[in-house]
C-alpha positions in Angstrom: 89.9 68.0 32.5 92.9 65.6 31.5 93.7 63.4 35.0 96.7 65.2 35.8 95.1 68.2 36.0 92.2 66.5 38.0 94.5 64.8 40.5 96.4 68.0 41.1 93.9 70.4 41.7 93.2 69.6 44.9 95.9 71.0 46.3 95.2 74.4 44.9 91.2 74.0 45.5 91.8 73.0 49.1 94.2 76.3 49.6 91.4 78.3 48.8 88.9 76.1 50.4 88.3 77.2 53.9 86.5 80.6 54.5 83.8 79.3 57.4 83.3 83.1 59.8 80.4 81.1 61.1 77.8 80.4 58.1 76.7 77.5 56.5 77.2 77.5 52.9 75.5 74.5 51.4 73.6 75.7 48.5 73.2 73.8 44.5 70.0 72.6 42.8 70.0 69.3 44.8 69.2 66.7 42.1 67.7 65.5 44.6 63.3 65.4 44.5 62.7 68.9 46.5 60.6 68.6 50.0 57.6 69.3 48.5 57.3 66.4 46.2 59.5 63.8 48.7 58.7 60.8 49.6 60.5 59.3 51.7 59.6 55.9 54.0 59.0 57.0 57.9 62.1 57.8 58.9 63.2 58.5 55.8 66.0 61.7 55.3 64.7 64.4 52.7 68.4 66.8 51.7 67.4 70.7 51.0 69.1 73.4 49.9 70.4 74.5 53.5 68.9 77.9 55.3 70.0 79.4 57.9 67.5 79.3 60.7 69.7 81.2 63.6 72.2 83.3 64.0 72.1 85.6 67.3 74.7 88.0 65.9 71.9 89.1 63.5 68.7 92.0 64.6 66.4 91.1 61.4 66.6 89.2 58.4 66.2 85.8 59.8 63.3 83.7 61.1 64.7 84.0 64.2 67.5 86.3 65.5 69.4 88.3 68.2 70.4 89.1 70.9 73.3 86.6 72.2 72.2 83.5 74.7 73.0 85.0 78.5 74.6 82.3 80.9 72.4 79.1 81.6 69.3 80.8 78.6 67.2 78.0 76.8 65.2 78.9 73.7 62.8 77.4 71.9 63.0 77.3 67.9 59.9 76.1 65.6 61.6 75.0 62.2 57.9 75.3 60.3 57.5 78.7 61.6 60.9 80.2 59.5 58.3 80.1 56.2 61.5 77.8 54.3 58.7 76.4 51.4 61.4 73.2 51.6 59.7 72.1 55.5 56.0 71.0 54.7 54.3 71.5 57.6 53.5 69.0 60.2 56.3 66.1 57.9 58.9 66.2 60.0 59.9 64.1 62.4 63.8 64.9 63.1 66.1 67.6 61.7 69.4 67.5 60.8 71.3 71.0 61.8 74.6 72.2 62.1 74.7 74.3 65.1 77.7 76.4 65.7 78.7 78.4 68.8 80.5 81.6 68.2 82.6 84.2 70.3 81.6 83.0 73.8 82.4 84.5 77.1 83.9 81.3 78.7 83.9 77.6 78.6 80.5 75.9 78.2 78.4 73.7 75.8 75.3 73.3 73.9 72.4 71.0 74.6 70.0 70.4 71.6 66.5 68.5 72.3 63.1 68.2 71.1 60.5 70.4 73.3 58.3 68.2 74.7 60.8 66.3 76.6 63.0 67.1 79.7 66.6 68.4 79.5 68.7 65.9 79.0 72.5 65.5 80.0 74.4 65.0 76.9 75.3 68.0 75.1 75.9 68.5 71.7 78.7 70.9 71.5 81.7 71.8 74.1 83.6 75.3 73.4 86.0 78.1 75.3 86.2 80.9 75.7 85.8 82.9 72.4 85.7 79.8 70.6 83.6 79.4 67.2 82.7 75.6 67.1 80.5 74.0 64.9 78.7 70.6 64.8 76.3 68.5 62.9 73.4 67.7 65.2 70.1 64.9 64.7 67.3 66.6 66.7 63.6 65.1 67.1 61.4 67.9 66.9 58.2 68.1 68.9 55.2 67.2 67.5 54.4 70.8 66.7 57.9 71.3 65.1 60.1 72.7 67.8 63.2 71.9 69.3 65.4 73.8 72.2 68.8 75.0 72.7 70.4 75.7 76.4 73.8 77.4 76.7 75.4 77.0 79.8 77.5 80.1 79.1 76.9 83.6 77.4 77.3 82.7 73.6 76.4 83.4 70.0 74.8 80.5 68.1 73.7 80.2 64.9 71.5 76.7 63.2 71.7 75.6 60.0 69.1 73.2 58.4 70.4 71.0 56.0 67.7 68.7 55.7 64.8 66.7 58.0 63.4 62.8 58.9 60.1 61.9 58.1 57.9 61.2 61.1 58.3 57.6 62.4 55.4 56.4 64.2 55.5 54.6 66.8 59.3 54.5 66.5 59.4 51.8 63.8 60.7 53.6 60.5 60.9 51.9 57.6 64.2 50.2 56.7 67.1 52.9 57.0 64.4 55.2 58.8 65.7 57.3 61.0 64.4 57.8 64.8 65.6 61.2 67.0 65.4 59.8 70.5 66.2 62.8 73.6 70.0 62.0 73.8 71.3 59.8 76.7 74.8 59.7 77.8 76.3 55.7 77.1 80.1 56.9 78.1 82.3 59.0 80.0 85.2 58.2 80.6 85.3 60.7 83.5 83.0 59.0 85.7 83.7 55.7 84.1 80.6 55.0 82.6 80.9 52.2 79.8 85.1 52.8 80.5 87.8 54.4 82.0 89.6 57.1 80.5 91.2 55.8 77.5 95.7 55.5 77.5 97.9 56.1 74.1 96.1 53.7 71.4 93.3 52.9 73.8 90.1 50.8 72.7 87.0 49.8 73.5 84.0 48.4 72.2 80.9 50.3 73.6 77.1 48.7 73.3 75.0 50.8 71.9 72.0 49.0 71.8 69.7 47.7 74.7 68.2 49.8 77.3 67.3 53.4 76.5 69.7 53.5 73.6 69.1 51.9 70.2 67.3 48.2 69.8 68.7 45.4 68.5 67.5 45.6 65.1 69.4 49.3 64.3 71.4 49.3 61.4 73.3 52.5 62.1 73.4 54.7 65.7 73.9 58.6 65.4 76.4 59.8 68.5 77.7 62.9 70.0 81.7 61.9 70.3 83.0 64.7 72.5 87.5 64.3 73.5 88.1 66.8 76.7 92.0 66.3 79.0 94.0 64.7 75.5 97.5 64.9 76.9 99.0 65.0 73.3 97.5 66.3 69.7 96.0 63.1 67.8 92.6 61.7 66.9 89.6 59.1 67.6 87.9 57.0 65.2 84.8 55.1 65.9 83.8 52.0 63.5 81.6 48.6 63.9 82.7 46.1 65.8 83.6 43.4 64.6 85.9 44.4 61.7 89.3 45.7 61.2 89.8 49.1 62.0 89.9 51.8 58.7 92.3 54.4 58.0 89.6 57.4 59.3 89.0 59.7 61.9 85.9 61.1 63.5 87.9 63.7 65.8 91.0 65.2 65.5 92.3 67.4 69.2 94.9 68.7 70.2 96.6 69.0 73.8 94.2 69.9 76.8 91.5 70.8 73.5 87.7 69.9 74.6 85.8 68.7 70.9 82.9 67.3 69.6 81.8 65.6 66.6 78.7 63.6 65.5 79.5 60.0 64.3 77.0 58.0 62.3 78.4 54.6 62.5 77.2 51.1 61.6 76.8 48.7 64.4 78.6 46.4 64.7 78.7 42.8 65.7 76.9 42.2 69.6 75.1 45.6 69.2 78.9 47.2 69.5 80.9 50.2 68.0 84.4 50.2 68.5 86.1 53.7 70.0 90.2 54.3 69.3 92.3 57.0 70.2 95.9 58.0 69.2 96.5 59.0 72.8 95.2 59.1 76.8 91.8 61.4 76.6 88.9 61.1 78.3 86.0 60.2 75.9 82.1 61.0 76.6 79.4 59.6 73.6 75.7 60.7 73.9 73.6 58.7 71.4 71.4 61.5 69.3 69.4 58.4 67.3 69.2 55.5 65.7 68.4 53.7 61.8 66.6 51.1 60.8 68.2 47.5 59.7 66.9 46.3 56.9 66.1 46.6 53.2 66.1 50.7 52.8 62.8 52.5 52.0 63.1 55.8 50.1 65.1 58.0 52.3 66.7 55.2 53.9 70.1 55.4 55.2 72.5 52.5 54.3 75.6 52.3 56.7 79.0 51.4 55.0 82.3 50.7 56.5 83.9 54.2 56.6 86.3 54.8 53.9 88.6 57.9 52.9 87.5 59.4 49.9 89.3 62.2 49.8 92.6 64.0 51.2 94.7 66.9 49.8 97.6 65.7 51.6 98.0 62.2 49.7 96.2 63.5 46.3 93.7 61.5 46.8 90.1 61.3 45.9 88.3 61.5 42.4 88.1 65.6 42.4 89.1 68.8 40.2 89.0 72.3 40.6 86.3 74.8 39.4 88.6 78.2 38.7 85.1 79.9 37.5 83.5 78.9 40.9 86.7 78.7 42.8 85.3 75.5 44.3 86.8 71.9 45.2 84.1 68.9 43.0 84.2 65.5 44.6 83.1 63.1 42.4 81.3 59.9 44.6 78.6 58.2 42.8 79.7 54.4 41.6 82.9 54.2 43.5 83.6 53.4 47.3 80.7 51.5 47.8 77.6 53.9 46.2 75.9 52.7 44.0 75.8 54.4 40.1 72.0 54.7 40.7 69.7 55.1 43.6 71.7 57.3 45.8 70.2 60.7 46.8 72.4 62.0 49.7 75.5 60.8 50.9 76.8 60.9 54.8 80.4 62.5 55.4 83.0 63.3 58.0 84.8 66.4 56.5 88.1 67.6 58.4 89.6 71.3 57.7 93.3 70.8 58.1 95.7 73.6 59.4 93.5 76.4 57.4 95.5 79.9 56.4 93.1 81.9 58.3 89.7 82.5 60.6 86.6 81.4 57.9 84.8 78.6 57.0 83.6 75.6 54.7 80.8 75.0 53.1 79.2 71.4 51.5 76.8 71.0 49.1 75.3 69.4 45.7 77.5 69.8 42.7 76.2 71.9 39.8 74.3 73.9 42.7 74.1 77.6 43.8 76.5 77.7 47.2 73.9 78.4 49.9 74.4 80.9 52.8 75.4 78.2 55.1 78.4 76.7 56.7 79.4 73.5 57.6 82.8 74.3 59.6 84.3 76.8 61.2 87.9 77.6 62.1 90.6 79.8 63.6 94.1 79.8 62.0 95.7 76.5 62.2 92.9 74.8 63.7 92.0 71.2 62.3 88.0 70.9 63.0 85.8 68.2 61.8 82.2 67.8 61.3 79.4 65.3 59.8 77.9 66.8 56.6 74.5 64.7 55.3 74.6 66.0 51.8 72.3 65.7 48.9 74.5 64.3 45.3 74.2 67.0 42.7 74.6 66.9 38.5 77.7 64.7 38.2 76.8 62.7 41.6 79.0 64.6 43.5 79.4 67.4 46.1 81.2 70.7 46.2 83.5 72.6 48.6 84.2 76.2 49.3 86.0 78.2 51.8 87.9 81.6 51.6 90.9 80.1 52.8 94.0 78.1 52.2 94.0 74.6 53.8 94.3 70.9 53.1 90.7 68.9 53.3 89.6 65.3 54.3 86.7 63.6 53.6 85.5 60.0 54.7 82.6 58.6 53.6 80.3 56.6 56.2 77.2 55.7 54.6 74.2 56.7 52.0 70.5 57.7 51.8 68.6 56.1 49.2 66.3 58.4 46.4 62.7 58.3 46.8 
């Protein structure tokens, strides 16, 4: 395509780009060494073709199911019992999910955590009533390869895998190796732990390193960022501190909205992250796990200052339209800090803007077949973000599709090496 054409497609790609009703489409050949043959350093993050582990509005079909989660239900989920060739057994250590409540009875939220541990306080998602919201969610799994889900109110859910962590023993991964911990609660500003709540362009730097979070030597922390009370419709941004604040978001809400995102974010200088929002909220931030400093081993993540890499609104970002595929190409390898070689997966923030209608969005490799997964999901006018770890496809890029009209941002946080 000449560049016109590439720099204007966008717009029309991104109109006919949001069609999430609650799936998870990632799908493509990942270019990307398939599970079986992987091998990644401990800790190290394998990218699959996604599958859809979950989803309670379905009888059969599925490794696991309905009915609907009653009121204050936990369940227990074993990812190498859904028979997915991509999970070799008893090789994974964490796995990386988007989780998505749909059509619930009343306000609540979601905790995720691995089995063997206690139920922790931090949850993963916050939603009202008949709600669909989706997030991306780092879970350790137990040793057997199970992880649970609570709902504190009568919900549908469905889980997405979109890729695993090779075990980390002894919780020392390899350099960029990732490590699930059982999620801990560092703020809220509603009991003013780590701050108070936050005014119009309020900041603060939050340490997430030291006792039961990450140690010192973490290159990069994986949080829960949940906004609840905004008085006005804006956004957050979380960065390392220590440098000047970008041009992203993490979370976009608007008045009296409750939302959640996860945020994979350097850290910065003093063990710190730095938290920003456009106006007064209250802010809570569970940590969900950590990475490894140092030299990346295969599957190692490396952290970059986040950067927008993409946004329909401005025309920007390296992209063009499929019209056979009716899909949005985002071209990243060798620009905005990835390297041309040596990059396997790539870790994004991905906001639906002001979408046409009710649907969804789905990420995954370019070149690929589009998976029966999601990635977002939306009501009409709703701006929803969401992490998306993503494998690079055939022209080192990803691909977007969703039934519906909307604009589309993407920022770029970091990368996982190949192995």
């Amino acid at each position: 395509m000449n560049a016109t054409t590439r720099r204007r497609a966008p717009l029309r790609a991104l109109s006919v780009l949001v069609a999430l009703s609650s799936a998870i489409v990632l799908t493509t050949t990942v270019h990307v060494a398939p599970a079986s043959a992987a091998s990644p350093g401990r800790g190290g993050f394998v990218p699959i073709t996604p599958f859809r582990l979950l989803d309670t509005r379905e009888s059969r079909g599925l490794p696991y199911s309905g009915p609907a989660f009653g009121i204050g239900e936990t369940r227990t989920f074993n990812v190498y019992s859904a028979g997915n060739f991509q999970i070799p057994s008893g090789q994974v250590g964490s796995l990386a999910l988007n989780v998505t409540a749909v059509d619930s009875a009343g306000a609540g939220h979601l905790v995720v955590w691995p089995s063997d541990a206690p139920k922790p306080t931090a949850s993963v998602l916050n939603f009202g009533g008949g709600d669909t919201v989706p997030n991306a969610v780092a879970v350790k799994v137990s040793a057997s390869g199970s992880f649970n889900v609570y709902a504190h109110n009568a919900t549908q859910v469905v889980v997405d895998v979109m890729g695993y962590y090779a075990p980390a023993p002894g919780d020392s991964p390899d350099g960029g190796g990732f490590v699930g911990v059982t999620p801990k609660r560092l703020m809220d500003t509603r009991e003013r732990i780590g701050a108070g709540t936050l005014g119009d362009g309020g900041q603060v730097s939050l340490n997430v390193t030291g006792a039961g979070a990450a140690p010192a030597s973490a290159g990069a922390v994986v949080l829960n960022v949940t906004v609840t009370n905004p008085t006005n419709g804006g956004f957050v941004s979380v960065w390392p501190s220590g440098v000047s604040q970008p041009t992203v978001s993490n979370l976009n809400y608007v008045r009296g909205e409750t939302v959640a995102n996860q945020v994979t974010v350097k850290v910065g200088s003093g063990g710190s992250v730095e938290v920003f929002s456009k106006f007064r909220t209250d802010v809570i931030v569970d940590i969900m796990g950590w990475y490894a400093g140092g030299a990346p081993a295969p599957g190692g993540f490396v952290p970059l200052s986040p950067v927008r890499v993409m946004d329909s609104r401005l025309i920007l970002g390296d992209v063009n339209y499929d019209a056979v595929t009716d899909t949005v190409i985002l071209h990243l390898r060798g620009a905005n800090g990835l390297p041309a070689t040596g990059v396997g997966a790539v870790s994004l923030n991905v906001t639906a803007v002001e979408p046409d209608a009710a649907s969804y969005l789905t990420v995954w490799p370019d070149g690929a077949k589009r998976p029966l997964s999601s990635n977002l999901n939306f009501v009409v006018t709703q701006t929803v973000p969401n992490a998306v770890s993503v494998g690079l496809g055939n022209e080192g890029g990803v691909e977007f599709y969703s039934p519906a009209f909307m604009d589309l941002v993407a920022d770029l946080g970091g990368y996982f090496t190949t192995a």
